[in-house]
C-alpha positions in Angstrom: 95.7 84.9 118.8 92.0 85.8 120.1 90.9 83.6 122.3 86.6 83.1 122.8 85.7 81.8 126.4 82.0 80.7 127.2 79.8 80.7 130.6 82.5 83.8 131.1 79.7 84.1 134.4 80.5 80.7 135.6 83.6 79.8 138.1 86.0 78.4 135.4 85.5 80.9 132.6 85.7 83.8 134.7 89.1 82.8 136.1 89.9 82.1 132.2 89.0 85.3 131.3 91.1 87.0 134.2 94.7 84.6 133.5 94.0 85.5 129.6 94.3 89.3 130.3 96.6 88.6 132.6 98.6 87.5 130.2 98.0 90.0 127.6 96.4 87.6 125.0 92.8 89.5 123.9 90.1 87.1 124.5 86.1 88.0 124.8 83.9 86.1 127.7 80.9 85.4 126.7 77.1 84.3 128.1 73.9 82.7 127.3 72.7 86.8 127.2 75.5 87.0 124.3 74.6 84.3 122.3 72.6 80.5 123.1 74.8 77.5 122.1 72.2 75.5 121.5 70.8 78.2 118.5 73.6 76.9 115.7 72.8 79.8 113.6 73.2 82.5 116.9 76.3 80.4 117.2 77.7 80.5 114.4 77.3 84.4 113.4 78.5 85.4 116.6 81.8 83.2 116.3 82.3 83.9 112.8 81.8 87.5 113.1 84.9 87.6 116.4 86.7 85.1 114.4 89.3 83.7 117.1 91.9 81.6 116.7 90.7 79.4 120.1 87.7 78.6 122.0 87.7 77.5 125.3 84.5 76.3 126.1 83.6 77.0 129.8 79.8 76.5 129.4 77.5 73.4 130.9 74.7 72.5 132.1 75.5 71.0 135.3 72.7 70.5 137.2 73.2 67.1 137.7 70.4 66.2 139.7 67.8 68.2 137.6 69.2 66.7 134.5 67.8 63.5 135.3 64.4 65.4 134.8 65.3 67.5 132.0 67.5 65.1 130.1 66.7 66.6 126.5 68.0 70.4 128.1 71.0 68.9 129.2 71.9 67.4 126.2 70.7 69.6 124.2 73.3 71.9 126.0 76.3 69.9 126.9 76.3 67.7 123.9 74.7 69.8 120.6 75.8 72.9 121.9 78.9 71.5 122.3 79.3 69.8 118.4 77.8 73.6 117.3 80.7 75.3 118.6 83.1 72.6 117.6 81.7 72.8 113.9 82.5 76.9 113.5 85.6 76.1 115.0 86.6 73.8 112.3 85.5 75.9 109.8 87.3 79.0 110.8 90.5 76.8 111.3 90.6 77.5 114.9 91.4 75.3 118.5 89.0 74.1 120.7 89.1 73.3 124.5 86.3 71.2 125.8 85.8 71.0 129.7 84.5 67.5 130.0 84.2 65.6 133.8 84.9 62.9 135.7 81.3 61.7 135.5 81.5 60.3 132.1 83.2 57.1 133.9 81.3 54.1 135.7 83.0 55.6 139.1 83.7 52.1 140.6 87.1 50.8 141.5 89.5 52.2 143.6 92.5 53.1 140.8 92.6 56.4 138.9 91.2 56.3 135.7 93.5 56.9 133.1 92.3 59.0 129.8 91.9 56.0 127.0 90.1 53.7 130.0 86.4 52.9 129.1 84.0 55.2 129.6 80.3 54.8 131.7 78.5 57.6 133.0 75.7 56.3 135.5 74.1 59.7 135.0 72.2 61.9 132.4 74.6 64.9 133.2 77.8 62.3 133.1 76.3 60.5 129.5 75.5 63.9 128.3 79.1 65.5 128.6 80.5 62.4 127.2 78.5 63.2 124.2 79.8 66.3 123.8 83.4 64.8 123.7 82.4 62.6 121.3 81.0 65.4 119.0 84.3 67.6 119.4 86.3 64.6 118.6 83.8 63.6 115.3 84.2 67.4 114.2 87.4 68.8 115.0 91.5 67.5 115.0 92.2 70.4 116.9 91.0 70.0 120.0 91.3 70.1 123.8 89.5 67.5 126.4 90.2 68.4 129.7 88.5 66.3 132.0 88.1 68.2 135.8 86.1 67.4 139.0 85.1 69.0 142.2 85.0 72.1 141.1 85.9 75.3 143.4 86.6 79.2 142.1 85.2 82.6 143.1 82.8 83.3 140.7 79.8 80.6 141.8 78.7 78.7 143.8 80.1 75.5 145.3 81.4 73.0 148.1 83.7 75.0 150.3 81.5 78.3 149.8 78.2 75.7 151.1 80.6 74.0 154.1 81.4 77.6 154.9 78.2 78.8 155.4 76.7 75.8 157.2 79.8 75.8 159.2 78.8 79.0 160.6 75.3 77.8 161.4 75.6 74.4 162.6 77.4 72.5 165.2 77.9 69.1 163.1 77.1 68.6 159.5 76.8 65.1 157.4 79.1 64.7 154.9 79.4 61.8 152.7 83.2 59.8 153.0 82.8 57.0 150.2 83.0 59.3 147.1 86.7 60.0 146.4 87.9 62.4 144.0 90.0 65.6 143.7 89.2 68.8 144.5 89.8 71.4 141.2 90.7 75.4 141.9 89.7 77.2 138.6 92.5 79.6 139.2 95.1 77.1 139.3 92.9 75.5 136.3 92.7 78.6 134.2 96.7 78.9 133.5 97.1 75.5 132.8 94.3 75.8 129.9 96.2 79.1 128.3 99.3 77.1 128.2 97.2 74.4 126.3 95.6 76.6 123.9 99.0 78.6 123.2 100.4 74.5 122.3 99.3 72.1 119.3 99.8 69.5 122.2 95.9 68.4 121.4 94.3 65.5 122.6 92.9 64.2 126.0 93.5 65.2 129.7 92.8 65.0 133.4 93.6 68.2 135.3 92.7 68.1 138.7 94.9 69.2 141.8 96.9 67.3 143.1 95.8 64.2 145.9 92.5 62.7 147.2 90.4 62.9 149.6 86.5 62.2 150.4 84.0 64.7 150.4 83.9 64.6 153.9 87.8 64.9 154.2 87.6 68.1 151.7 85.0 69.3 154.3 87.0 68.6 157.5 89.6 70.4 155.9 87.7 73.2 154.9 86.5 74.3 158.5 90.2 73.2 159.8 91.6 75.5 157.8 89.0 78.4 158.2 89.4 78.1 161.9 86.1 76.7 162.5 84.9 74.0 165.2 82.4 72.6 163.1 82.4 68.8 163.6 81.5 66.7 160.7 80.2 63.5 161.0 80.9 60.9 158.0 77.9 59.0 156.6 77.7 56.4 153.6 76.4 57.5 149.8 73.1 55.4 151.1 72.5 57.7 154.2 72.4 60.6 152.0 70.4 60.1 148.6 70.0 62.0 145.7 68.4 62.0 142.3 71.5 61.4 140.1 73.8 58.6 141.2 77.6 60.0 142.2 80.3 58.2 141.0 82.4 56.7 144.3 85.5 57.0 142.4 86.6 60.3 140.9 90.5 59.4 140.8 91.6 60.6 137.6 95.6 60.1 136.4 97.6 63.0 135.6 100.3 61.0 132.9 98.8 62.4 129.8 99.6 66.1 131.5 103.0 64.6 132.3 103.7 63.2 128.4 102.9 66.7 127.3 105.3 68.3 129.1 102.4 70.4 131.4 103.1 71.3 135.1 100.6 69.2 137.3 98.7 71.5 139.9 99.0 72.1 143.1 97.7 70.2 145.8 94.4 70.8 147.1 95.1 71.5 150.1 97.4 74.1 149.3 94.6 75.2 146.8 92.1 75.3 149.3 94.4 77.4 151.7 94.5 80.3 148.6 91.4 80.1 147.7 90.1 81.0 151.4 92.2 84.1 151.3 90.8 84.9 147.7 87.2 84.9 149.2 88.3 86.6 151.9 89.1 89.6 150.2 
């Protein structure tokens, strides 16, 4: 089976380009310079023309504070890019993996979220990727949601890499500690995805690693484990503002992984600890 990954230059895709060759299985990355999702002819000649039997679909906009200015980019990206690719999937009979977020929930509470619980994004980025699910789900049977938060890899930018590089410049850095989520390492993410597509075990999931901790915990662990003194100093969501509103509870259940038989992933801390000596290379 050929496999099609998009935003192949993003921090997921690349890792799901690398775990696909890793595994033998041919597979083309792909890029806003290969084709724009949003252009449903562009999209559908280019599909068409490499014909594979699975798309994973890597690609976002996910800005999510500019996409509170830009609304009709963002959806024009995350959701109607999202129903184009879905719609040549269905016509050339082939699977579909949609990378949704944990931003298409209200974020209140203190319990994970499971994957059938009500959904209400409090933000133009979190609305937007819902819509995308619910285009995949209008167009296709075959298909993949795979819900993911806090998102770390190589190939980007991102949390740790920004703690790191403060870490070295400051003494103290403020750190929000009333958003609680779970950290996600696209290379532990990537092989769990292949194992998906190679199934017919469609439907919803959360994939996350495993345990949670604040933002401010993720960054105390972060310079603990990269041996730096940087103290960091917890604040509330109010003391540190920003244009989109951040959901203050990202805790996302794992049982639909478990039901289908797919290995949960590691913990995050142990994540975090590989992923340092990835970057490191």
């Amino acid at each position: 089976m050929k496999v099609l990954v998009t935003g192949v230059k993003g921090q997921l895709g690349y890792d799901v380009v690398k775990e696909l060759e890793k595994r033998k299985i041919e597979c083309l990355g792909v890029d806003i310079d290969d084709f724009d999702i949003t252009d449903e002819t562009a999209v559908t000649a280019f599909i068409k023309n490499y014909n594979p039997g699975a798309v994973i679909h890597c690609s976002a906009y996910t800005a999510v504070d500019k996409a509170e200015d830009n609304p009709e980019l963002c959806r024009k990206v995350n959701a109607e890019g999202s129903r184009n690719i879905a719609r040549v999937c269905r016509e050339i009979n082939a699977k579909m993996i949609y990378i949704s977020t944990d931003y298409v929930f209200s974020g209140t509470g203190d319990q994970p979220y499971e994957v059938d619980d009500p959904t209400g994004p409090t933000s133009v980025y979190g609305m937007t990727k819902l819509e995308g699910e619910w285009a995949v789900k209008e167009v296709l049977q075959k298909y993949f949601i795979v819900r993911i938060s806090w998102v770390f890899g190589k190939n980007g930018n991102n949390f740790v890499k920004t703690m790191l590089r403060i870490g070295k410049e400051r003494d103290e850095v403020n750190v929000v500690c009333d958003q609680i989520g779970s950290p996600t390492y696209t290379s532990d993410l990537a092989p769990l995805l292949c194992d998906m597509v190679a199934s017919e075990k469609y439907g919803t999931y959360h994939a996350t690693n495993e345990g949670y901790c604040s933002w401010a915990e993720f960054a105390q662990e972060i310079f603990k484990q990269a041996d730096y003194s940087t103290n960091v100093r917890y604040i509330s969501t109010s003391e540190y503002p920003t244009r989109a509103k951040r959901p203050s509870n990202s805790r996302m259940s794992k049982k639909s992984l478990d039901k289908a038989g797919f290995k949960r992933l590691s913990s995050w801390k142990d994540a975090l600890s590989r992923y340092l000596n990835e970057i490191a290379l």
